[in-house]
N, C-alpha and C positions, 0 to 999 in steps of 0.2 A: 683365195681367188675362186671366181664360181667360174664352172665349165662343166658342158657337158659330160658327161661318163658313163662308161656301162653299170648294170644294174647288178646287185649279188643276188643269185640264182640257189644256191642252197649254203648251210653251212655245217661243221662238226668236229666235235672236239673227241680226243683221247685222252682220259685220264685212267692213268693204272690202279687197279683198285687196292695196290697195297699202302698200308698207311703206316709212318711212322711217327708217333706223338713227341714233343719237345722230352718229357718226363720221362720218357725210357731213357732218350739218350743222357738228360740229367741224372739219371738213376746210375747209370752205367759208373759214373764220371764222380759220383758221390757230392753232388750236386741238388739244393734244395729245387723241387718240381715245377717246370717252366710250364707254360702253356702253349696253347697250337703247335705244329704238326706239319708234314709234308708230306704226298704222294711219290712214290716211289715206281720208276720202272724194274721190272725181273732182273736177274741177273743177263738171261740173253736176250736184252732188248738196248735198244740207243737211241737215237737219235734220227736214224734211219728208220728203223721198224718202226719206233713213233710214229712219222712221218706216212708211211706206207697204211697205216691204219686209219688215222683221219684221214687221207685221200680219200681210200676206199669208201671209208663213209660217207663223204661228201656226194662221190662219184653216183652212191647208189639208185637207180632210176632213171639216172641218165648215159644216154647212146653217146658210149666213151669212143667212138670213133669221130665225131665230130669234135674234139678238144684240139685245139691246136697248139696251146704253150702249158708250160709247165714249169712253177716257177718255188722253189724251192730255197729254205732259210734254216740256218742253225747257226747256235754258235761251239759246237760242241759237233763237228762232226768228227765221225772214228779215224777216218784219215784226213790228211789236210789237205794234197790231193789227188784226190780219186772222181769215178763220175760219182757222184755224191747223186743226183737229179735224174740222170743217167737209167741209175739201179733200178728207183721209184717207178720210173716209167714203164721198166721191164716186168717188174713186180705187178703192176697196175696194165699189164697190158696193154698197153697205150698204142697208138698206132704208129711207126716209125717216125712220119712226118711232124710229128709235134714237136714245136721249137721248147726245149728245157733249157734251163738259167740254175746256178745254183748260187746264193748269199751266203755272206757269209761276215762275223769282224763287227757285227755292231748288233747293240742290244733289241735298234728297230730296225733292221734286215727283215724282217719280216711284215713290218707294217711298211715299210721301202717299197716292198716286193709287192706289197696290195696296189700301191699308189701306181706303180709301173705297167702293174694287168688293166689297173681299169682305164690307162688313159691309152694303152696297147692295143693300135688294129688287130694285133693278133688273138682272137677271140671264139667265142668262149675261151676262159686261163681257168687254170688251178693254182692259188696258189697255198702252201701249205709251211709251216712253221713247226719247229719241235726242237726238243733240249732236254738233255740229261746230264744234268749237273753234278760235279763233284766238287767236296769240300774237305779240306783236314777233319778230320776223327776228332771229335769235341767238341769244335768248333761252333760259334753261335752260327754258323749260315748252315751247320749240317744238318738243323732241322727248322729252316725256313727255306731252303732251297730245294724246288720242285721238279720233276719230270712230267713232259706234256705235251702233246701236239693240239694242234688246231689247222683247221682247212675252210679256203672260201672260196667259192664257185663263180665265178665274174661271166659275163655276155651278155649280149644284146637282148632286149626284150622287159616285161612288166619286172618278175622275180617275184624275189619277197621282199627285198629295201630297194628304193633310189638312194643313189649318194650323191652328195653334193657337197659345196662351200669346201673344199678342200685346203686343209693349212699345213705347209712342211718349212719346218725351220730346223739348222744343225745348230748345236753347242757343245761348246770343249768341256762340258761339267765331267769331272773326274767320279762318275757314279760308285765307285768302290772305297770311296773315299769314307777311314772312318769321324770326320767330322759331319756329325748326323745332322746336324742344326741346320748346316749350310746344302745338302742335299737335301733335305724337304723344303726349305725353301727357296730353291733351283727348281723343284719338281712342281711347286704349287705357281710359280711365276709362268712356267711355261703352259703348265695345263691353261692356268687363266688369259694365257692369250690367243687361246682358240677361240672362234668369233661359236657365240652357243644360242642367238637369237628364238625364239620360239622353240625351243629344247622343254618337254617337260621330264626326261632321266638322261644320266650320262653311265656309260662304259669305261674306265679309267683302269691304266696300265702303268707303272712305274718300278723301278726295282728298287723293290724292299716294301713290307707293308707299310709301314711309316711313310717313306714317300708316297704312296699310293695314294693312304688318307688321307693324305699334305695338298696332293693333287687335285682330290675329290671335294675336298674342303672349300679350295679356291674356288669350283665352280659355282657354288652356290646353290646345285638344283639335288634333287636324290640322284647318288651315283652309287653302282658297285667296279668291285676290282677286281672284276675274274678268277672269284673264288680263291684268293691271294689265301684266305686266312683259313683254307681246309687244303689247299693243294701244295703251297707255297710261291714264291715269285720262279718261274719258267723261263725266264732270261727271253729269246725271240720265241719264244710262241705267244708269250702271255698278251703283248696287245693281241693277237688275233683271237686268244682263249675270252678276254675281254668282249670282244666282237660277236664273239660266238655267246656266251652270256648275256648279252645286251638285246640281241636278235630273238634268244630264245625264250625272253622273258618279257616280251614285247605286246604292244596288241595293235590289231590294225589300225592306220589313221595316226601313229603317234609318231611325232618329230622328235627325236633322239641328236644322242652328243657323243661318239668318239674321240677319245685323245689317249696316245700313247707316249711316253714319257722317256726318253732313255737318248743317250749320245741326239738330243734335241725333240724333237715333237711332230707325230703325224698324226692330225685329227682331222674330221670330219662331221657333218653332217646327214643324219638317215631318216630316210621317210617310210616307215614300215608297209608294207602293202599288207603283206598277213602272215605271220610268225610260220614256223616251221611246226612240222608236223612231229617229228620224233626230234622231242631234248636230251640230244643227244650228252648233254652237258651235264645235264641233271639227274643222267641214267648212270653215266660215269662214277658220278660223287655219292651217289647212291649203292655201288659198290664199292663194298670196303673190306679188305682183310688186314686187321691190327697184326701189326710186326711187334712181337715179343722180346724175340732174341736176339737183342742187339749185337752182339758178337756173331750169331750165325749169319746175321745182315751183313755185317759189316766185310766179312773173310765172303760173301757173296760179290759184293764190289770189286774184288779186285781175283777171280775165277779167272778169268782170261790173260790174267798176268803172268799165270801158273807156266814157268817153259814147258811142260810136257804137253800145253796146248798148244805150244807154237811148232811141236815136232810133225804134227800131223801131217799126212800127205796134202798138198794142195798144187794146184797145178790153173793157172791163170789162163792157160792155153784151153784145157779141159772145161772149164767156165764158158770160155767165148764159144766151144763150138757144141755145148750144150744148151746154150743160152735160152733156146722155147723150150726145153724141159726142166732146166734147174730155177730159171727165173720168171721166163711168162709164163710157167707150169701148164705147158700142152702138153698133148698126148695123142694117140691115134686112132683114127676110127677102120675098120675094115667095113669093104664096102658090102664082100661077100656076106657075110653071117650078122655083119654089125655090130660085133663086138666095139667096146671099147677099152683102149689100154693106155697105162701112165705112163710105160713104159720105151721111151724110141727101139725101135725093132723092123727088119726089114722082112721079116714073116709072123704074120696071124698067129700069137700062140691057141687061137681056137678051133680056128678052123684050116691054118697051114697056108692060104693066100698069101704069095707074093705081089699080089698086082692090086691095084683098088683099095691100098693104105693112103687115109687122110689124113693132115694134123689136124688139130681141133683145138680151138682154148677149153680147157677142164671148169667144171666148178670149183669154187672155193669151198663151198659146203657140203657135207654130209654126215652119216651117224657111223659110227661105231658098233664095226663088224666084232670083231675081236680084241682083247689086251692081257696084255701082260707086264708085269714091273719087275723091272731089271735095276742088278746093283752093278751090273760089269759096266754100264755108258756113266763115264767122267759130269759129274753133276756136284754142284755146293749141297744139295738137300736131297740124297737121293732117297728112295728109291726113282728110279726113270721111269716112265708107262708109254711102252710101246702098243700102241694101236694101229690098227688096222682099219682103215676108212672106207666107207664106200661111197663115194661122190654122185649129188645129182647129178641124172645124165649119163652115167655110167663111168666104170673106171672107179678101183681098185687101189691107194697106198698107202705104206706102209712111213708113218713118223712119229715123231715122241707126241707126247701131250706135254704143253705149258701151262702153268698157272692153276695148276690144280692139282690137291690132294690126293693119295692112290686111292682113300675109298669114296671119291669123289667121282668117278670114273665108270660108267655103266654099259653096259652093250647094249646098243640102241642109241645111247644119248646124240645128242644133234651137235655137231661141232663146225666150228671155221677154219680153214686155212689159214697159216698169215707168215709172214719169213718172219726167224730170227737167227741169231748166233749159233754158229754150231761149234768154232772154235775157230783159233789165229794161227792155223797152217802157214805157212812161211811168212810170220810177220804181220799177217792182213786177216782183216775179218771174213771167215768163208761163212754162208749163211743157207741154209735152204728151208723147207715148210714144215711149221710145225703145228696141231691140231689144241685149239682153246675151247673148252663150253661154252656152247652159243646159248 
């Protein structure tokens, strides 16, 4: 059906840069060496911090006080239910009023969630897609199955694509099913019924590479699969990872083809105005650190399983009435001296005011005041490095570093903010900020 619809305004993908090749886990398994591979999220990352990351990127540039909905997809999220959409918004600072949606139960919940923003007076949306998949230890899906977020920016106005021609059809095809023959050719019957008139490339999503190519195949034009065959298949983010690949590899003037493949088909039609400026897709995949140790990967997976993470103090109450410091990570300004502090506090630690404290949203950013690496904080790969940050704008904290080696780690170096896991105090995931190399 044609209709009008708002236009996508920016886009960006998260992929983790750790990579696990089919051959290691062959290797492990005493197994002759498979090929392709999958990205892998950290051990304290999910489904939500994915999530929380491609927003952010998305968001970048744009006056995030003007967003009005927020619309949020996984299938894999850490609880079943919680504010899942909720959290993101808190983390992304968002302004109260934003209406959040959270998906969930189906493979295109996330391409769902595109179709719902753009036909949605409530505008400017976010919406964003992410999955961390698990699989049996051995198993052929342990290394085609991917971790990944992706994000699309919808609202009124030129952007960077018009969409149009929009086609949404459901089907009971049993996607996990392992009769392969019968799921690629399920997946190439629906891709090919997207209407793809004046298309000279398509974008194409389906689960499993095989279906993909099934898919891709049917359309007849040059299609890729959202880096299916370096990241692995992303369950609901991958049409939007799709999307984000299609977008970023675009040039102005060109008429494109979306279809995403899974519990039935949302495709679409795009008219690129003018690609984006940072591929963000292709920065991603461009980081890579090879996973070696398949055993120390694998006893990584399942760290939060550990009871003595579940002993930790947590307190659901202490959350909610923390909520602008642990989660929109504010902080205070004094009016007197103008210091700034991370810390909520009803006097100046600089200058002793009680009166003329502000809150303030903090930066995300800054470098590396101090560190140190500790073996006492509970970690699958220690040592831990705690640093000391000093945030653009001012403001001062103190949290670990992720995703980086200890002598990887320098004073001065430029880091990001970003939530992940700290541990499963009473049962639930507690989370606060921890510092990446930017």
């Amino acid at each position: 059906m044609e209709r009008e619809t708002a236009s996508i305004l920016a886009v960006a993908a998260r992929v983790p840069p750790f990579a696990l090749a089919a051959e290691v886990v062959d290797r492990a398994y005493g197994r002759p060496p498979g090929s392709g591979g999958r990205r892998l999220a950290a051990y304290d990352e999910d489904a939500l911090t994915l999530a929380y990351e491609a927003a952010d990127r998305c968001l970048r540039g744009f006056d995030r006080s003007l967003l009005r909905a927020l619309y949020v997809a996984s299938t894999s999220w850490p609880r079943a239910a919680a504010a899942q959409a909720e959290r993101i918004a808190a983390w992304l600072d968002l302004p109260e009023s934003v209406e959040v949606s959270t998906f969930a139960g189906s493979l295109r919940c996330g391409a769902s969630a595109l179709r719902l923003a753009l036909s949605s007076p409530s505008r400017p949306a976010l919406v964003v897609a992410a999955d961390r998949l698990t699989s049996p230890p051995g198993s052929e899906q342990e290394a085609s199955l991917g971790d990944a977020a992706a994000a699309v920016l919808v609202g009124d106005g030129e952007g960077i694509a018009r969409v149009g021609n929009w086609t949404s059809r459901a089907d009971v095809t049993e996607w996990a099913s392992a009769d392969v023959r019968f799921v690629t050719t399920q997946a190439a019957r629906l891709a090919g019924s997207v209407p793809r008139e004046g298309c000279v490339r398509a974008g194409v999503s389906a689960p499993g590479i095989r279906a993909a190519r099934a898919a891709a195949g049917a359309l007849r034009i040059p299609s890729t699969i959202g880096a299916m065959d370096k990241v692995g298949f992303c369950g609901a983010a991958h049409p939007l990872l799709a999307l984000v690949e299609l977008i970023e590899g675009a040039s102005a003037g060109e008429r494109l083809l979306w279809a995403a493949v899974g519990d039935g088909v949302e495709g679409a039609t795009l008219e690129v105005v003018r690609p984006p400026s940072d591929p963000t897709l292709a920065h991603g995949l461009a980081r890579v650190r090879p996973l070696t140790a398949y055993g120390t990967w694998l006893a990584s997976r399942t760290f939060f399983d550990d009871p003595a993470q579940q002993r930790v103090f947590a307190s659901p109450a202490m959350e909610k009435r923390d909520e602008e410091h642990l989660l929109r990570l504010h902080g205070t300004r004094c009016a007197a001296c103008r210091a700034t502090h991370t810390l909520p506090s009803p006097v100046c630690a600089d200058c002793g005011a009680v009166e003329g404290l502000s809150r303030m949203s903090l930066s995300r950013e800054g470098k590396v005041f101090t560190f140190t690496h500790e073996h006492y904080v509970p970690t699958p790969t220690p040592p831990v490095t705690m640093a000391v940050v000093d945030l653009e704008g001012g403001g001062r904290i103190l949290v670990q570093v992720a995703d980086a080696l200890p002598d990887e780690v320098r004073t001065g170096a430029r880091v990001r903010l970003v939530p992940r896991r700290l541990h499963m105090g009473g049962g639930v995931p507690n989370y606060y900020w921890k510092a990446v190399l930017a």
